[in-house]
C-alpha positions in Angstrom: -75.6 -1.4 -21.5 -72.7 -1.9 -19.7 -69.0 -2.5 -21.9 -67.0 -4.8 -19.9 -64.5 -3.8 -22.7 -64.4 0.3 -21.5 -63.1 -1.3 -17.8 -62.9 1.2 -15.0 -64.8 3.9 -17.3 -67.7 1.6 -17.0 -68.0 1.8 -13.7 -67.2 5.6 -13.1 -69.6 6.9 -15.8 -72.7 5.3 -13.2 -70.9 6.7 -10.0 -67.8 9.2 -10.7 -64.8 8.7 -8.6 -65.2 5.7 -6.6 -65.2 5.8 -3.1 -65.5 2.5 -0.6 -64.4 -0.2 1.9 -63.9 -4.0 1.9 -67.3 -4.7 3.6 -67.7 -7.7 5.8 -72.0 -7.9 7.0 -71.2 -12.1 7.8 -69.1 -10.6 11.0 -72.2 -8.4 12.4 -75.5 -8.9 13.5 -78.2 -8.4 10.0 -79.9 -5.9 13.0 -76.6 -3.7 12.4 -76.6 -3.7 8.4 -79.4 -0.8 7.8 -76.7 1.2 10.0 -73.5 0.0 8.0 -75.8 1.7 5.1 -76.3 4.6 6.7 -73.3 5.4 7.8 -71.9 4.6 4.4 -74.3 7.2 3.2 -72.9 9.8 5.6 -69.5 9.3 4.6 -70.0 9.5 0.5 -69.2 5.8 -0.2 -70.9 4.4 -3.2 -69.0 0.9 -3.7 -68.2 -1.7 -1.2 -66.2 -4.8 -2.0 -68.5 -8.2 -1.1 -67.4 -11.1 0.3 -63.8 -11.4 0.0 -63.8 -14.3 3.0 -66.9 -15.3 3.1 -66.5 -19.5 1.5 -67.6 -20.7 4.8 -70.2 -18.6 5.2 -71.7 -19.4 1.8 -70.7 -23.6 1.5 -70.4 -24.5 5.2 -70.2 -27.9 4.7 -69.2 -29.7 0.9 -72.8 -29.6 -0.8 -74.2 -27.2 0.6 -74.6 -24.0 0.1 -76.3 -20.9 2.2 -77.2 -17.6 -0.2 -79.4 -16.0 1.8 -77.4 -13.9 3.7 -75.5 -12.2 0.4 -78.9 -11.9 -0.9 -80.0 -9.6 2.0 -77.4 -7.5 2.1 -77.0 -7.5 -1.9 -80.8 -5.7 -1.8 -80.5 -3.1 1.4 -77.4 -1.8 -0.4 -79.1 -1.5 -4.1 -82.0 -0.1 -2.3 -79.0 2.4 -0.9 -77.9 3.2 -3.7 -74.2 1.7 -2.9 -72.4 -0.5 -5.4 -70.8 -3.6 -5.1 -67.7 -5.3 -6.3 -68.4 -8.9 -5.6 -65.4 -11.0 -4.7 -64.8 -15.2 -5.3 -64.1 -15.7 -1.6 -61.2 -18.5 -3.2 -58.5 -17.0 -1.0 -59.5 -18.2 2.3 -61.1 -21.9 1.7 -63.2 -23.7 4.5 -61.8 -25.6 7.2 -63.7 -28.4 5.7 -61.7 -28.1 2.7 -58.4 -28.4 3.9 -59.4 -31.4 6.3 -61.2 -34.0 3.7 -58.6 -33.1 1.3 -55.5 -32.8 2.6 -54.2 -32.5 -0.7 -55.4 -28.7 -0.9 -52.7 -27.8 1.6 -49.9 -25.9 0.6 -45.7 -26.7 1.4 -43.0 -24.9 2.2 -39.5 -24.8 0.9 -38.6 -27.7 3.4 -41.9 -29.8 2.7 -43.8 -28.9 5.8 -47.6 -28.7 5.7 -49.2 -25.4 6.3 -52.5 -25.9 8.1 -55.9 -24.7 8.2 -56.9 -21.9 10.5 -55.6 -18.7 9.1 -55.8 -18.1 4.9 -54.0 -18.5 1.8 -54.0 -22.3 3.0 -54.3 -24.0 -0.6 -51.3 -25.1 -3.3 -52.0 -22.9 -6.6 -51.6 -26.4 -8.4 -53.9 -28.7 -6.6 -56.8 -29.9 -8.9 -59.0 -29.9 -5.8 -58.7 -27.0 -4.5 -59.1 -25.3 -8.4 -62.4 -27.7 -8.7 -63.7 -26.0 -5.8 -62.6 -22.9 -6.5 -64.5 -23.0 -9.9 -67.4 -24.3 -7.9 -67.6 -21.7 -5.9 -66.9 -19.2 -8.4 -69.6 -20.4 -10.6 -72.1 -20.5 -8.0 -71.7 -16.8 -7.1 -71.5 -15.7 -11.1 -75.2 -17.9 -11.8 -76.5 -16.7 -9.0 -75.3 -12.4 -9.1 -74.1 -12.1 -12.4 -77.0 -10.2 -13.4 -77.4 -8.4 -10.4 -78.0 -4.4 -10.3 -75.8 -3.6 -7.5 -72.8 -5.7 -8.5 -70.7 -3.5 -10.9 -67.7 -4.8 -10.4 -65.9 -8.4 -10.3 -62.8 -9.4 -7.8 -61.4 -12.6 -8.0 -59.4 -14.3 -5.2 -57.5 -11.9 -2.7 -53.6 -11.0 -2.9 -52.8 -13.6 -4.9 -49.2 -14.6 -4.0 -49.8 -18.5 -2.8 -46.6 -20.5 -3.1 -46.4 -24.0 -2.6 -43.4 -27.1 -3.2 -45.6 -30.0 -2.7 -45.7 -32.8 -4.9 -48.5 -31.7 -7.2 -46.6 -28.5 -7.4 -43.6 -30.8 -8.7 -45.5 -32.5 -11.4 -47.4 -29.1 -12.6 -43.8 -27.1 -12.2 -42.2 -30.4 -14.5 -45.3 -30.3 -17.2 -44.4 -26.3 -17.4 -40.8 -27.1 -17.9 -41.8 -29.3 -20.7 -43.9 -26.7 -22.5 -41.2 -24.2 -21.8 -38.2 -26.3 -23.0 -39.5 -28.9 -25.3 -36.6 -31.4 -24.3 -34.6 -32.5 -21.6 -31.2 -31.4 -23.6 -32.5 -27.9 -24.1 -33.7 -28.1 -20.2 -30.2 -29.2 -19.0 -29.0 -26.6 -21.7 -30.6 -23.5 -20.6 -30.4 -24.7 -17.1 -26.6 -25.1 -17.2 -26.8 -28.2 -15.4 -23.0 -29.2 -16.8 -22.4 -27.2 -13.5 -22.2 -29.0 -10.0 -23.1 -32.3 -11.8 -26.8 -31.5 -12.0 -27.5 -32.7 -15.6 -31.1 -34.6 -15.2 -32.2 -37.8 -17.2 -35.6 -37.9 -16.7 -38.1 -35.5 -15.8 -39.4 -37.0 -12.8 -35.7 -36.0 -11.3 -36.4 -32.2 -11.2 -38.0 -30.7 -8.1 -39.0 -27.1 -6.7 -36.1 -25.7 -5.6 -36.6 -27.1 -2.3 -34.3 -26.4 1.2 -31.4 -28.3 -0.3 -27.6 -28.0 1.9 -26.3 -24.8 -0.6 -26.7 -22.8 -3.3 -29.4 -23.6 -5.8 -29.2 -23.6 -9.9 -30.1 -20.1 -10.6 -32.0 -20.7 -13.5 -34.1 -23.5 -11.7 -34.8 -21.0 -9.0 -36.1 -18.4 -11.6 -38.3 -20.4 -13.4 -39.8 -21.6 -10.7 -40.9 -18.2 -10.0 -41.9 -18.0 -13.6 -43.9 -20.7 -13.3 -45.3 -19.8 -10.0 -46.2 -16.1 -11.3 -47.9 -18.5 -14.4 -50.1 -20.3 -12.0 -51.6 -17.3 -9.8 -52.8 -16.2 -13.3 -54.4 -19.3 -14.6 -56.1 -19.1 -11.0 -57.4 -16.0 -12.2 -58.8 -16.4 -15.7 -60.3 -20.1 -14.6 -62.7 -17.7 -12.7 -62.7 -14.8 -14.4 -63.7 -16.9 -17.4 -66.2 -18.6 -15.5 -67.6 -15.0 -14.4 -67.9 -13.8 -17.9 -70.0 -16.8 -18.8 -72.6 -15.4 -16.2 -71.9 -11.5 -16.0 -70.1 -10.7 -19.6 -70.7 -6.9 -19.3 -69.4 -6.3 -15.9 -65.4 -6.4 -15.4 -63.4 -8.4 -13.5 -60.4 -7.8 -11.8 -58.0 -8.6 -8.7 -56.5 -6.3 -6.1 -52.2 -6.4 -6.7 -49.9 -5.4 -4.4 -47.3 -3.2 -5.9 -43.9 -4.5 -5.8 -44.7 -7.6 -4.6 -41.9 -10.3 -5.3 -44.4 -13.3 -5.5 -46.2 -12.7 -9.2 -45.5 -10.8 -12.4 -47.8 -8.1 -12.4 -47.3 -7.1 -16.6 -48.8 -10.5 -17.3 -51.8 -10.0 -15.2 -52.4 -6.2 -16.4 -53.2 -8.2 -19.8 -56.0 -10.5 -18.7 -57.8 -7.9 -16.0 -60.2 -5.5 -17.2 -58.9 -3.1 -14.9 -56.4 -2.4 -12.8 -56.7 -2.4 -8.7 -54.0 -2.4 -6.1 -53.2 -1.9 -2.2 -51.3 0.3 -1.0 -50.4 0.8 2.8 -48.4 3.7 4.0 -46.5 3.4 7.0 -46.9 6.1 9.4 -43.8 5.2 11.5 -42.1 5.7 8.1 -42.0 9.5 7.9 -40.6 9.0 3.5 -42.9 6.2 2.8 -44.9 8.4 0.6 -42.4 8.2 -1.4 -42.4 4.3 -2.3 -46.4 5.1 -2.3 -45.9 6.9 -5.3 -43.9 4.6 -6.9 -46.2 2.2 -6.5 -49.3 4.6 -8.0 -46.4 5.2 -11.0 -46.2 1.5 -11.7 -50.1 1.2 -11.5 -50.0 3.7 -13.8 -47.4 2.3 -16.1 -49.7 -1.2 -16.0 -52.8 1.0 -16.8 -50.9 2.2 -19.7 -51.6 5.5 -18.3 -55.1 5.3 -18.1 -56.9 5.4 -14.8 -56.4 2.5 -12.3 -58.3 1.8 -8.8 -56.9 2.1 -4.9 -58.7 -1.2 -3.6 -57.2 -1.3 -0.1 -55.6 1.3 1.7 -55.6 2.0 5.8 -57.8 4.9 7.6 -55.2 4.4 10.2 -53.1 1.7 11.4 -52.9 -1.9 10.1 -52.6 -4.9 12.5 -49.5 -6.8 10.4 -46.6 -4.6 11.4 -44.6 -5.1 14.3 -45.1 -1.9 16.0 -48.2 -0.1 13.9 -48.6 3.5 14.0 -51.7 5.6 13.8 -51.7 7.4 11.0 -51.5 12.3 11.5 -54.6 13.8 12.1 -55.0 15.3 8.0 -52.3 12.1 6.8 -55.6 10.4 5.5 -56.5 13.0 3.2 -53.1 13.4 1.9 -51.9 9.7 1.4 -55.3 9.7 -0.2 -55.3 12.4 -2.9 -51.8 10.9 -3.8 -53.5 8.2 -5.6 -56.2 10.2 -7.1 -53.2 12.4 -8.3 -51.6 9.6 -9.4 -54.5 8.1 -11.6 -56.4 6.4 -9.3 -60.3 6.7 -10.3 -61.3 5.9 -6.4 -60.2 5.3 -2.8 -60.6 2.3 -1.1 -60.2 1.0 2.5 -59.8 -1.8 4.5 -62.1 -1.9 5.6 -65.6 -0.8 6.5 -66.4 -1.6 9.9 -63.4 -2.4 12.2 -63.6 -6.4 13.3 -64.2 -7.3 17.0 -62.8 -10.6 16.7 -60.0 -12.2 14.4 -56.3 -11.6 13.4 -57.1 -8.0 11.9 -59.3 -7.1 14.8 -56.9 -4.5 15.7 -56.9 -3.5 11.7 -58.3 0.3 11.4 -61.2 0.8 9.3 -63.8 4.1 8.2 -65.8 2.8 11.2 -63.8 2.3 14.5 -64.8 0.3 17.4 -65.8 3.4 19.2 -68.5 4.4 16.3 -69.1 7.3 14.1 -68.2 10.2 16.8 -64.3 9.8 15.9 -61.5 11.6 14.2 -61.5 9.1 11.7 -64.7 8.2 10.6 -64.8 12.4 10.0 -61.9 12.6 8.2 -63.5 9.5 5.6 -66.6 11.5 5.8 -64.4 14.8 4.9 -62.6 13.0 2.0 -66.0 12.1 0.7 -67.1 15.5 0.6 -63.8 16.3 -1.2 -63.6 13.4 -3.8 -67.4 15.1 -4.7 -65.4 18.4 -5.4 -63.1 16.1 -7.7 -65.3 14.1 -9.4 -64.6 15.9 -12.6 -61.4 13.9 -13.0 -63.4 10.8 -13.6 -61.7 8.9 -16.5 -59.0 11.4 -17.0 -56.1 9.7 -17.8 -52.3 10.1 -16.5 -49.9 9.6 -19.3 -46.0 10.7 -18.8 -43.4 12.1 -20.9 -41.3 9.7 -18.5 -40.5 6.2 -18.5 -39.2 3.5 -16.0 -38.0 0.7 -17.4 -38.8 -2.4 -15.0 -39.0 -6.0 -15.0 -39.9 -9.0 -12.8 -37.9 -11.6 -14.2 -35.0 -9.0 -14.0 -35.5 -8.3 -10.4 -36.1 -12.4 -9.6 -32.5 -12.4 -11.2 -31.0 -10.0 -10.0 -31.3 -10.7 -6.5 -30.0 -14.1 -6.5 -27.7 -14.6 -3.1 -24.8 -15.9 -5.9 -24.4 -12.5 -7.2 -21.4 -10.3 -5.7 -23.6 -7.6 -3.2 -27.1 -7.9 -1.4 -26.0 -4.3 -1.1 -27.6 -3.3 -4.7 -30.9 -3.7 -4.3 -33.5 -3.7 -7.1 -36.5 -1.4 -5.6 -33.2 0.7 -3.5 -32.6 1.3 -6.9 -35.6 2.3 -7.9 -36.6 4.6 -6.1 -33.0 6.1 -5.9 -33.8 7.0 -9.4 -37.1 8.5 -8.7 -36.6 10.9 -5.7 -35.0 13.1 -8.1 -37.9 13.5 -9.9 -40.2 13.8 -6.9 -38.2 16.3 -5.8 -39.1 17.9 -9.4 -42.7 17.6 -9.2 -42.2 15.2 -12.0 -44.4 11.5 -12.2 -43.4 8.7 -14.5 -45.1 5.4 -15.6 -43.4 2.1 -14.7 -43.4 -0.2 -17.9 -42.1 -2.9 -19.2 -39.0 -3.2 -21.0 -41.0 -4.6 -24.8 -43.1 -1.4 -24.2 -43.3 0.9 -27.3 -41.1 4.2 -26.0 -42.4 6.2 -28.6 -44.1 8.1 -26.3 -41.7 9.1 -24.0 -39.0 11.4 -23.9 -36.8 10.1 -20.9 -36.3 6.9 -19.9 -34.7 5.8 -16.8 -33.5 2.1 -16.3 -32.1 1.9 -13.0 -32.0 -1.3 -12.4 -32.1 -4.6 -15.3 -30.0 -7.1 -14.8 -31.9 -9.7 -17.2 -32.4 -7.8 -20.6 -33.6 -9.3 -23.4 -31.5 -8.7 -27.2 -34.6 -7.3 -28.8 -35.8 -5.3 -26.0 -31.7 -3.8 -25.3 -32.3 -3.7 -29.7 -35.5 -0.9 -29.1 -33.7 1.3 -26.3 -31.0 1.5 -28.5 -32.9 2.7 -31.8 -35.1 4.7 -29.4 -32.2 7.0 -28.2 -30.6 7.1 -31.7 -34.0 8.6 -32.9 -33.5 11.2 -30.7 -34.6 9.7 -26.9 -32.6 10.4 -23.7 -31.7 7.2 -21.5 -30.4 7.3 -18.2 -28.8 3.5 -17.1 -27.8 2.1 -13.6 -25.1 -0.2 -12.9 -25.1 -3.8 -13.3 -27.8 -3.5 -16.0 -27.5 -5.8 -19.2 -25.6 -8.5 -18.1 -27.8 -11.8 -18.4 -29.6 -13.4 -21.0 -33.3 -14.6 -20.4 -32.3 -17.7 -18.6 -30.3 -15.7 -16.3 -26.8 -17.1 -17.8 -23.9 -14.0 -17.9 -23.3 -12.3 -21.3 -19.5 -13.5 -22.3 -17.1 -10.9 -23.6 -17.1 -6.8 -21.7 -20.2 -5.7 -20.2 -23.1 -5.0 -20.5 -22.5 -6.2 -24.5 -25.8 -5.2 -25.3 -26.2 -2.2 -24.7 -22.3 -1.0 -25.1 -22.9 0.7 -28.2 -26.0 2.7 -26.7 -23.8 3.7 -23.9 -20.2 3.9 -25.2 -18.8 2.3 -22.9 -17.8 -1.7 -21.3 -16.4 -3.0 -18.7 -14.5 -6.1 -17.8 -15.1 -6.4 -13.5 -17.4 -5.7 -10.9 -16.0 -4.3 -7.8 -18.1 -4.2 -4.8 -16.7 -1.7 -2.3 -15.2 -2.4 1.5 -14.7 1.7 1.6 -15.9 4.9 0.2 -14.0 6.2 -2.8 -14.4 10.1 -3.7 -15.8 10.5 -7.6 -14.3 13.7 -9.5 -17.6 14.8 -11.5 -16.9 16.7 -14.5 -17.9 20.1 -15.7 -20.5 20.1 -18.4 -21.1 24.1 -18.9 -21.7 27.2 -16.7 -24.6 25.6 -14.9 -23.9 22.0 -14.7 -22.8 21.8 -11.2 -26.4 23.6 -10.1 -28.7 21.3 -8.6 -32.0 22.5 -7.4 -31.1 25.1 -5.4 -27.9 24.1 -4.0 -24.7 23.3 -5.6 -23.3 19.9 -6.0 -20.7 19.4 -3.2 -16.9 18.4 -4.3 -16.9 15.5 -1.6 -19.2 12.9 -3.5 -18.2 9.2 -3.1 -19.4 6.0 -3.8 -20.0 3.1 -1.3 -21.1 0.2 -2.0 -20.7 -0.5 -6.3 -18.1 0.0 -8.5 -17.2 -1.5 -11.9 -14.1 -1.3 -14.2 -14.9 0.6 -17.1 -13.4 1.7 -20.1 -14.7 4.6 -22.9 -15.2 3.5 -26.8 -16.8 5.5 -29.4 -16.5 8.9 -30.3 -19.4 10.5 -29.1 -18.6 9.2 -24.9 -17.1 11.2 -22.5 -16.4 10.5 -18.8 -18.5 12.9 -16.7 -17.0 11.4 -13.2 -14.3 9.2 -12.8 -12.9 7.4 -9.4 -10.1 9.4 -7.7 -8.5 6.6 -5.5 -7.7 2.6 -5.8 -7.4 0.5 -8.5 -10.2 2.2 -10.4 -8.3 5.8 -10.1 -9.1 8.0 -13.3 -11.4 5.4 -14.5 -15.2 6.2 -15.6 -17.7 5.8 -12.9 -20.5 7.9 -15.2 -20.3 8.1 -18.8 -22.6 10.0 -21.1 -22.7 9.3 -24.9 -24.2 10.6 -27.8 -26.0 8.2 -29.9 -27.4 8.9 -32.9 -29.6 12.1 -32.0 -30.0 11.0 -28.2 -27.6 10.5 -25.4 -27.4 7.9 -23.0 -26.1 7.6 -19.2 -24.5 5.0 -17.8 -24.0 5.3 -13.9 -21.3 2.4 -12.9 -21.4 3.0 -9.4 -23.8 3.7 -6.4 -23.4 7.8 -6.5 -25.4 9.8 -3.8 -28.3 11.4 -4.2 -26.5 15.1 -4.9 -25.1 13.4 -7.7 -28.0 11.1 -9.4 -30.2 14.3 -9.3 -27.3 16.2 -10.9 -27.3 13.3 -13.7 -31.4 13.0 -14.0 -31.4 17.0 -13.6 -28.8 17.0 -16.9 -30.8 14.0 -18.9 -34.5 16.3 -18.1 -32.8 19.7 -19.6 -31.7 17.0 -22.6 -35.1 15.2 -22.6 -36.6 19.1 -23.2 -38.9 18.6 -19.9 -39.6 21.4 -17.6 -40.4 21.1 -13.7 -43.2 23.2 -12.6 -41.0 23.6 -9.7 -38.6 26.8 -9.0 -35.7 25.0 -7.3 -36.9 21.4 -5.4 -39.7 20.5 -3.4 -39.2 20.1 0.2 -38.4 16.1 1.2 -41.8 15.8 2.3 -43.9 17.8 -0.2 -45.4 15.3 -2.8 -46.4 17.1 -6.2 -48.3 15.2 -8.7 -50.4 16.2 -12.1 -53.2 15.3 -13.4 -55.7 16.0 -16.1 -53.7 20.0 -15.7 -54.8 19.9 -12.1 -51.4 20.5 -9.6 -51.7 18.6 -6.5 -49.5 19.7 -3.7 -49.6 17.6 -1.2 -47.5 18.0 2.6 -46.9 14.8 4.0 -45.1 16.4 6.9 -46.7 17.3 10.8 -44.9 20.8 9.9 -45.8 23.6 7.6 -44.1 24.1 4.3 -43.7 26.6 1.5 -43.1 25.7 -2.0 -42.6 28.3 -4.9 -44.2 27.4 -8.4 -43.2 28.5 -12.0 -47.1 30.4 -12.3 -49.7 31.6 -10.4 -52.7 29.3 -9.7 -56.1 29.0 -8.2 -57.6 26.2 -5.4 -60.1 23.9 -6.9 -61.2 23.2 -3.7 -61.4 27.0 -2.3 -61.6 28.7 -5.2 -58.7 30.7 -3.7 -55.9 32.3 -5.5 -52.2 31.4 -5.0 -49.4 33.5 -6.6 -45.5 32.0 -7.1 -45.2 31.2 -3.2 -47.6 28.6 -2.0 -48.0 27.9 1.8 -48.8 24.5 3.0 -51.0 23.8 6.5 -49.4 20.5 8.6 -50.4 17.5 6.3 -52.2 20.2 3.7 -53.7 19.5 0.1 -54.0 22.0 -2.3 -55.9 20.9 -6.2 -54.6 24.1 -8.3 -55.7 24.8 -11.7 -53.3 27.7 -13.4 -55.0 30.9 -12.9 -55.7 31.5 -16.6 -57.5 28.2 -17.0 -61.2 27.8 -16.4 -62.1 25.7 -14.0 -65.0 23.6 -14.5 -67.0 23.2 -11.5 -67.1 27.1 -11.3 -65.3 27.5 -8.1 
């Protein structure tokens, strides 16, 4: 029987690494469907995801309801042999919906309606729209929750709906009253003794609507709280409804990365798996990078187990201003990033490109122009290779690395009151991770109450919002022997978003050994004197780090206390002259960075290189990686992966054989024009024989 419980692994242990397509028959002629199957054959696919926009299609009119289509195509793909994740088709509601009940229809910001005749046209908080949502949801889970082919459950589509109507008032106030408990401890946590906003009944507070300047902070962030809140009880209304009818088979939803709209740590609790989109941009020659972020922080919701790629592009997407096709090879290689990553499957959108429609220009594993193309050979290739791979089924993807982000931290931190847009969160972010791309190194991205215990570094470039007891654990983690690496204007705000009084960041000054007293946002450059730490501390990579290193956009005022803190660059110029702009400290048995400034990327891998040696983590790299040379582990399998139209050499701490090829690499490694490589370490048997 299947184990709802065992998630992803229940699904891979019928069909190894998943490989499929949003599929859309309701868009083609049934006389085309027994070729769809065919060519999905041809290609390797054994999952497609059903139905994602089909509400119309199956209710056309309110009380009725037309099954016999999905039931069609349901049996020529279990007769197939291809697997379906069935999708509640609740992100893209009828026409019909929309026009009897008007209700259903979302707001923006300055209370204009947004109609009927795209998607996502529904308010997260209208009753109506939920009613109809469950109805539909229930329908589908009676009807297929049994079903052979259907292995897998996807609710919705992207949820990241936002809406300011009235309904959205009253359900935003009842949260507040859950939340709070009082009006006092509302206008309280609020601050609302500023700018003569203190409310008297409930019925005063709104959404942060368009309103003539600044809004309250704290109103604005917990209306994303409670926005975040209601996209999840969209989900569990019908996932629960689905487990009534299908309690073996998981259920999940497709994320989106870093998306702003929705706390994704609160939905990795309540999916049975984990599933996300990812779309690289091929006019973006580094967007690999943020790719693998995004596959980190996938990873880091999976708690390192295995996670699923549920959209990604054979070529180019529609939705960008000016969309690039995607390298002859670039498929293969943005591809085996995720699988690298943890990823137990690829997925595109979608299966066969639409003729009609906003997406009609969309790529997909079957173009326009059929199955004699460069692309639908490079899915078929990719099949062929996630066969060769299908060993790493369930493996999971743990790191000795840690990330430390946070939604509400991010929501905060961006506020247009604070003193730069310059800073920004994700900027940040991946600031912090190149160095360790550029190491062959992988991380997960967690939360900041996740158990450390089993990590050795932990990076936290970027938390504005930082709660006492979570500040309390990074603290007795280092002092127990951890290494912590810190970015500036981390610390500073409570949960509701107020400032910390007294030097900052007061919660975590101990940890760092140092505080400061002003932030300083810089008009121009100012040169940083870094400090010498031994023979090889000014060694980075390859190169050396260069005298001229300045920051330019962040400084802050800093002062040392403690014994165990030291200065390892200071500012040579203006008001800040001699002043700490990087402190390390020793804390307990760990030590603990604090960066107080934006330094350049010479200089933050000089500081991550330092806190790795400290951490007692090794790169399988000699020197760096080239900028566009992607190295990621998994299960003891090296994947080296070129991202670049040009060839590349990379030189590796031990010998090592092709998975693939079952050819034999020594320390130098050569890299075709957007070439993969799957090495094992010579000395290791590799299973598959090759």
């Amino acid at each position: 029987m299947r184990s709802r419980s065992h998630g992803l692994n229940a699904v891979t242990e019928q069909t190894g690494l998943l490989f499929g397509a949003d599929y859309n028959p309701e868009q083609w002629p049934e006389e085309t469907w027994p070729e769809d199957i065919r060519l999905m054959q041809q290609a390797g696919i054994n999952l497609v995801t059903l139905g994602v926009f089909s509400w119309a299609r199956l209710q056309p009119t309110e009380g009725t309801w037309n099954f016999g289509w999905l039931d069609r195509i349901l049996a020529l793909l279990e007769e197939g042999n291809i697997k379906v994740c069935l999708a509640t088709p609740t992100a893209s509601p009828p026409p019909w919906l929309g026009h009897r009940y008007p209700s259903t229809l979302p707001t923006d910001a300055t209370g204009t309606t947004l109609w009927y005749g795209a998607r996502n046209q529904f308010s997260p908080s209208s009753a109506v729209y939920r009613s109809a949502a469950r109805q539909v949801t229930a329908a589908l889970a009676e009807r297929y929750g049994k079903h052979p082919a259907v292995v897998m459950w996807h609710v919705g589509n992207e949820l990241g709906q936002i809406s300011y109507d009235d309904e959205a008032a009253g359900a935003f106030r009842t949260w507040l009253l859950r939340r709070y408990g009082s009006l006092g401890n509302l206008n309280t946590a609020w601050g609302t003794t500023f700018w003569s906003q203190g409310y008297s009944t409930w019925e005063e507070i709104l959404p942060p609507r368009t309103a003539p300047y600044l809004h309250n902070p704290t109103q604005v962030l917990d209306f994303k709280r409670f926005t975040s809140e209601s996209l999840l009880k969209l989900f569990t209304e019908e996932r629960d409804i689905i487990r009534q009818h299908s309690p073996d088979v998981p259920v999940t939803t497709n994320l989106m990365g870093f998306f702003r709209g929705a706390d994704y740590f609160s939905f990795a609790g309540e999916t049975d798996l984990i599933g996300n989109n990812w779309y690289t941009d091929p006019a973006q020659p580094q967007t690999w990078e943020l790719g693998a972020l995004t596959h980190d922080l996938c990873r880091g919701l999976a708690k390192g187990q295995p996670w699923l790629l549920m959209e990604s592009a054979a070529s180019a997407v529609n939705w960008r201003p000016h969309n690039s096709a995607k390298e002859p090879g670039a498929l293969l290689v943005d591809s085996l990033s995720a699988l690298a990553r943890g990823s137990d499957g690829i997925c595109f959108f979608q299966f066969r490109q639409s003729a009609f429609g906003a997406e009609r220009f969309h790529s997909a594993v079957v173009p326009l122009a059929g199955e004699d193309t460069r692309v639908f050979r490079e899915v078929a290739e990719l099949g062929c290779r996630l066969q060769d791979l299908r060993l790493l089924a369930g493996a999971p993807a743990p790191s000795r690395i840690a990330v430390l982000f946070d939604w509400d931290s991010w929501w905060a931190a961006e506020s247009p009151d604070c003193p730069t847009d310059r800073l920004g969160v994700l900027d940040q972010l991946q600031a912090y991770y190149r160095p360790l791309l550029r190491r062959g190194l992988y991380v997960e991205v967690v939360h900041p109450s996740a158990a450390l215990d089993r990590f050795d570094l932990v990076l936290v470039p970027s938390l504005f919002l930082l709660k006492d007891e979570d500040a309390a654990a990074l603290t007795s983690w280092v002092s127990q022997g951890g290494t912590a690496v810190v970015g500036p204007f981390s610390g500073l705000a409570d949960s509701n978003g107020h400032l910390r009084e007294g030097r900052f960041p007061s919660v975590l000054a101990d940890l760092l050994g140092v505080s400061g007293e002003e932030w300083r946002p810089l008009a121009d450059n100012v040169v940083l004197d870094f400090m010498e730490l031994g023979p090889a501390s000014r060694s980075v990579g390859t190169g050396q780090l260069p005298d001229a290193l300045e920051a330019s956009v962040w400084s802050e005022d800093l002062r040392l206390h403690g014994p165990g803190a030291a200065a390892v660059a200071t500012f040579t110029s203006g008001p800040l002259a001699r002043k700490p702009a990087v402190v390390r400290n020793v804390h307990g048995s760990g030590t603990a960075w604090y960066v107080g400034c934006d330094v350049p990327a010479a200089a933050l891998g000089y500081i991550v290189g330092a806190a790795l040696t400290e951490a007692g983590i090794t790169s399988p790299v000699v020197g760096e990686l080239p900028h566009d040379v992607e190295l990621a582990t998994r299960a003891g399998f090296y994947f080296l992966l070129n991202h670049s139209p040009e060839p590349r050499t990379v030189t590796l701490t031990e010998q090592s054989v092709d998975l693939l090829t079952g050819e034999a690499h020594g320390l130098h490694v050569s890299l075709d024009p957007y070439g993969a490589l799957v090495l094992k370490h010579s000395f290791d048997h590799i299973e598959n024989g090759n």
